[in-house]
N, C-alpha and C positions, 0 to 999 in steps of 0.2 A: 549237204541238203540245204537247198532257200532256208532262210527265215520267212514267215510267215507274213503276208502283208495283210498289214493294218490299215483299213481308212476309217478313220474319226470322221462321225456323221451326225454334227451336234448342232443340232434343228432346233434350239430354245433358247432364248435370253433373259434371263432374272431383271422383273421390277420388284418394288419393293411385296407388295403382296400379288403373285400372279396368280390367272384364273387356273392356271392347271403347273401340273407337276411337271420341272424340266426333265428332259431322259437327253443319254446319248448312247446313240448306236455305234456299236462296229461292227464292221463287215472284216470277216476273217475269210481270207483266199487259200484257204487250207483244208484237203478235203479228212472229212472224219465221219463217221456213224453219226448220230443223233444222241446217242447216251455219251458217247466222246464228245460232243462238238459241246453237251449238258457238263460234263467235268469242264473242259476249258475254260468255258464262261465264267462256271461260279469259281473257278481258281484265280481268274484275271480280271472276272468283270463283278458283276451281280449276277445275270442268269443270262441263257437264252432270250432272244428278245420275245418280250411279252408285245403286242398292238393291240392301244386302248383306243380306237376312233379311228375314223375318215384321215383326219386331217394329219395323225399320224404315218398313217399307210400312204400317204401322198407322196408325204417328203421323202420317206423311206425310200418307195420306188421311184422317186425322180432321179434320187442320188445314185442308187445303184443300177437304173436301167440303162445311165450315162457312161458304166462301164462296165456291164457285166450283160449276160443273158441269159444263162441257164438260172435254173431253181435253187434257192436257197435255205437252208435248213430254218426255222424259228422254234419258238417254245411251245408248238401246242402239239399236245400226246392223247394217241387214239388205244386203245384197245378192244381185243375181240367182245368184251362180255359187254361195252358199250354199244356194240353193234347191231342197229334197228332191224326190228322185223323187214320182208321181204316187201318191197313197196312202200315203206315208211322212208320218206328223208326228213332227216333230223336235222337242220342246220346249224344248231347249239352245239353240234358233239365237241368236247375235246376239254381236254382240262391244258392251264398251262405251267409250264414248268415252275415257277415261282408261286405257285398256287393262289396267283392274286386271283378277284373275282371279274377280271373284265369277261365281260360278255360279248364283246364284238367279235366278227365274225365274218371274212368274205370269202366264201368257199366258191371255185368257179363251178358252173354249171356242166355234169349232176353231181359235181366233190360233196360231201364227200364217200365215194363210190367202191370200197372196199376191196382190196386184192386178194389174193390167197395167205398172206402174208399172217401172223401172228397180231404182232403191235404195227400201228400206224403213227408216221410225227406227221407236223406241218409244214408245208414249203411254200413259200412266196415264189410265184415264177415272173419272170420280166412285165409282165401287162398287171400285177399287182395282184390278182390273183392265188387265193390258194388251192393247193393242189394235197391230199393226202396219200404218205408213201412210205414204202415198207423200210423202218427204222434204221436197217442193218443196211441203208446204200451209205455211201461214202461223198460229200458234196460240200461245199462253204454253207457258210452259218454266218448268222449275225446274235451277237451277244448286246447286250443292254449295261449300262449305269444309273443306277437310282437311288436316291440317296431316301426314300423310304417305300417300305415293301410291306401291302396289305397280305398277310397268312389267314387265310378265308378256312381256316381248320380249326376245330373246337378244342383248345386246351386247358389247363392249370395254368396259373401263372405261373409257376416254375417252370414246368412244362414249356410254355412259352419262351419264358428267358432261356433256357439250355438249348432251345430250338433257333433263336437268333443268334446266341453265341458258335453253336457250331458251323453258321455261316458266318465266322468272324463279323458279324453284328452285333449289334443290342437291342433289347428293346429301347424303343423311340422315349425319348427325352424332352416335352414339350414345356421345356422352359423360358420361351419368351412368346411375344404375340402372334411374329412373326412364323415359327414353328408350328404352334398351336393352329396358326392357317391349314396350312400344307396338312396337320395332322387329322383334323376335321375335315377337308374333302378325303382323304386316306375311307375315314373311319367310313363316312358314309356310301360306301361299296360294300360294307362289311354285311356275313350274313348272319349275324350274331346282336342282339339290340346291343351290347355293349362289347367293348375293344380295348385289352390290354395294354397298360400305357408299361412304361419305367420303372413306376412309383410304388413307395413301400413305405407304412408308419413303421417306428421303432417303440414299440412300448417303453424301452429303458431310457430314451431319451427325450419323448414323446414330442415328436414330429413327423413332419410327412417327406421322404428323400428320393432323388432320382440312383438310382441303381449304377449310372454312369458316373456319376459326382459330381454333376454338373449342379451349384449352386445359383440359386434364385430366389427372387422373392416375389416371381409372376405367377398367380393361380388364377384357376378356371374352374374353383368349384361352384356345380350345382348346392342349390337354396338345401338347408339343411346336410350340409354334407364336408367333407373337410377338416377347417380350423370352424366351421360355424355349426357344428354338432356337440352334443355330449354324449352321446349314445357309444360304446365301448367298440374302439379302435383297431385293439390287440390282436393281430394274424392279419390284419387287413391290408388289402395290396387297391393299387389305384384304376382305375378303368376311366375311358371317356365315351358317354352316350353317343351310340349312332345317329341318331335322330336331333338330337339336342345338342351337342358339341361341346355338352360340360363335364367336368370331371364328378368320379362317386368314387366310393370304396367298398370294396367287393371282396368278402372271401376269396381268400388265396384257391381252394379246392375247386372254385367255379369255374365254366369254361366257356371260355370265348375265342374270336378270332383275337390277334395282336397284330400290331406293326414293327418291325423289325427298321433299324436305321445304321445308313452305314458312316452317317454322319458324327464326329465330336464336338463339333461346332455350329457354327451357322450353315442353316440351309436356304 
């Protein structure tokens, strides 16, 4: 049997603080289901690729329409019970595989149009376009790299951390400035006012630590909050404001979106 070919399709360069988050894509020449091509990904990559914008879907298909032409599996998943009344088109439908919140959207016209089929995923066909199509065909796929991933799902922080560690991640660590960038446009996507960071006080030691171990001495606490509170610490896990981009501390038992990182280091 071939090995599968891989083309690295890595459309972003790091300055020191960028306006948007780098990805890189691959494109896998290997045909599988959509809940297959959903294994592969998160086994090798991060997920199914997620398209957050124009200007992503651009490079996407520039690269691949230069050697491919049929349709291509991505991360967005349809189901029956999301399926609009009769004369209703919904151009929002689909969640995507990594459950981040992007909302873009380029369905070709009338997609998406619903077959007899059960579940529907999403396919980029050559003209950039999407096309919705019954889960269970067999076709390449493009998987994604991100070294941080908004979970647009309301959890416990634990809850949370067990949910990035089962994607061999973590929750995110924004221990210097530069992080803290990346992690505040993350956050505000979120549909949750506040967002799961790393962070945990220890009553017995009484400080604030990242869950990764990543030692520091850069905070981003909001006014009254922190090391500039006295107000009683104990069970308290760390969140950062959607809207504000500072850090709080928030009962472990409350539930928000998190961001999940696949990063140990610098991002």
């Amino acid at each position: 049997m071939d090995k599968p070919l891989f083309l690295l399709l890595v459309f972003s360069g790091l300055s020191v603080l960028p306006s948007s988050l780098p990805h890189q894509f691959h494109f896998v020449n290997t045909r599988k289901t959509w809940t297959e091509a959903q294994s592969f990904c998160r086994q090798n990559y991060t997920d199914l690729a997620t398209i957050d914008d124009m200007a992503d879907l651009k490079k996407l298909n520039n690269t691949i329409a230069a050697s491919w032409t049929e349709p291509v599996w991505i991360g967005l998943y349809l189901n029956r019970f999301s399926r609009p009344a009769v004369g209703i088109i919904n151009k929002s439908l689909g969640v995507w595989s990594d459950q981040s919140g992007s909302s873009y959207r380029n369905w070709d016209s009338p997609e998406p149009n619903w077959g007899d089929d059960v579940d529907f995923c999403g396919e980029v066909k050559s003209s950039g376009k999407w096309n919705d199509k019954g889960c269970s065909h067999e076709q390449p796929f493009i998987c994604y790299d991100d070294e941080l991933v908004l979970v647009t799902e309301n959890k416990t922080w634990s809850e949370a951390l067990w949910h990035c560690r089962d994607l061999d991640m973590e929750l995110v660590s924004a221990h210097n400035q530069s992080i803290q960038h990346w992690v505040q446009k993350r956050a505000k996507m979120a549909s949750s006012l506040f967002v799961w960071l790393g962070l945990r006080y220890t009553c017995t030691l009484d400080f604030w630590f990242w869950v990764n171990g990543e030692e520091s001495c850069y905070h981003n606490w909001a006014d009254r909050e922190g090391y500039n509170t006295s107000k009683e610490q104990c069970g308290n896990t760390g969140a950062i404001q959607r809207d504000g981009g500072q850090w709080v501390g928030k009962a472990e038992n409350e539930r928000f979106n998190f961001i999940c990182s696949k990063s140990d280091g610098e991002i």
